[in-house]
N, C-alpha and C positions, 0 to 999 in steps of 0.2 A: 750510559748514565750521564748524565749532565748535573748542572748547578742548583737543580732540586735538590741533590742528597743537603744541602746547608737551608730548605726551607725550614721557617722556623727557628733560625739562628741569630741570635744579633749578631749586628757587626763589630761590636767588639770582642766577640766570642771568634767571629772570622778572621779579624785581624791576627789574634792569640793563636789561631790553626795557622795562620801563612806564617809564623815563628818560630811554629814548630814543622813546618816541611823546608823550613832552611837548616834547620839543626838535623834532619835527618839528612837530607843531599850533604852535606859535610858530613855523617859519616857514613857517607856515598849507597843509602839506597835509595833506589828508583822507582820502585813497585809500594802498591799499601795494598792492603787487605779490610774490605770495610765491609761490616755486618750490617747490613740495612734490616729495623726492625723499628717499628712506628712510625710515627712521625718529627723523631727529631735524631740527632746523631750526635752520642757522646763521645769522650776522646778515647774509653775503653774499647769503643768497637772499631776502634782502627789499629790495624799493628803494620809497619813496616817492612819492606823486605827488598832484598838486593838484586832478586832476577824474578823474572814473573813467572820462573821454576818453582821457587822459596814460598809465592805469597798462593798460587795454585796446591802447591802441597799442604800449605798450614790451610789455604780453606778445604781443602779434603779432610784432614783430619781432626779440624777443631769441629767441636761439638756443638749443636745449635738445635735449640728445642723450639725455635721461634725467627721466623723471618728467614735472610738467604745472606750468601757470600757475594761479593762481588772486588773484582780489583779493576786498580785503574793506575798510571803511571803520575809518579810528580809532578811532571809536566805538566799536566792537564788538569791536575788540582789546583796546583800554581795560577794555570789558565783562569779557572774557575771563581776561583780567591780574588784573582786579578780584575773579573768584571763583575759580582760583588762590590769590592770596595771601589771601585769607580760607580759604582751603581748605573752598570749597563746591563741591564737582565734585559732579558728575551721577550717579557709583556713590554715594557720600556722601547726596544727595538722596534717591534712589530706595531705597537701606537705611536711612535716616529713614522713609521715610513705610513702608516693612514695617515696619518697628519701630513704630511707630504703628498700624499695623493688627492687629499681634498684641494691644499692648498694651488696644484696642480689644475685641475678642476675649475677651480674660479678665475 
């Protein structure tokens, strides 16, 4: 999973998620549980959890008529969040470095 699952999201809506994965690391869990289901991600389909025992179990046994489970660590949410709000996305990156190889080029 990458920085897609926040396609479709403002970024003040991004900001508001990287606020709330600092109040969950204080109260020290590491793992999230994110239901991917359309195309956009509200904050109901994300739940928490403290070992990626916890968020593996809860997506076994949560219920889901639509879409799938997927976990990912804080870290790499954080990651995520982090180039979002710099606005380093991946289309961004990869039209730099062409842009750099034309200018190469000449």
């Amino acid at each position: 999973m990458s920085i897609d699952i926040f396609k479709g999201i403002e970024k003040a809506e991004v900001e508001q998620f990287s606020k709330r994965l600092a109040q969950e690391r204080q109260r020290e869990h590491r793992f999230a549980a994110i239901q991917i289901k359309g195309e956009t991600l509200a904050e109901k389909d994300i739940t928490f959890h403290k070992t990626a025992f916890e968020a593996c179990k809860y997506m076994l046994m949560a219920p889901t008529d639509k879409g799938y489970y997927t976990f990912r660590s804080l870290s790499l949410l954080e990651d995520d969040v982090k180039r979002i709000l710099e606005e380093k996305t991946i289309e961004k990156y990869i039209e730099l470095k062409q842009q750099k190889g034309l200018d190469l080029e000449r």
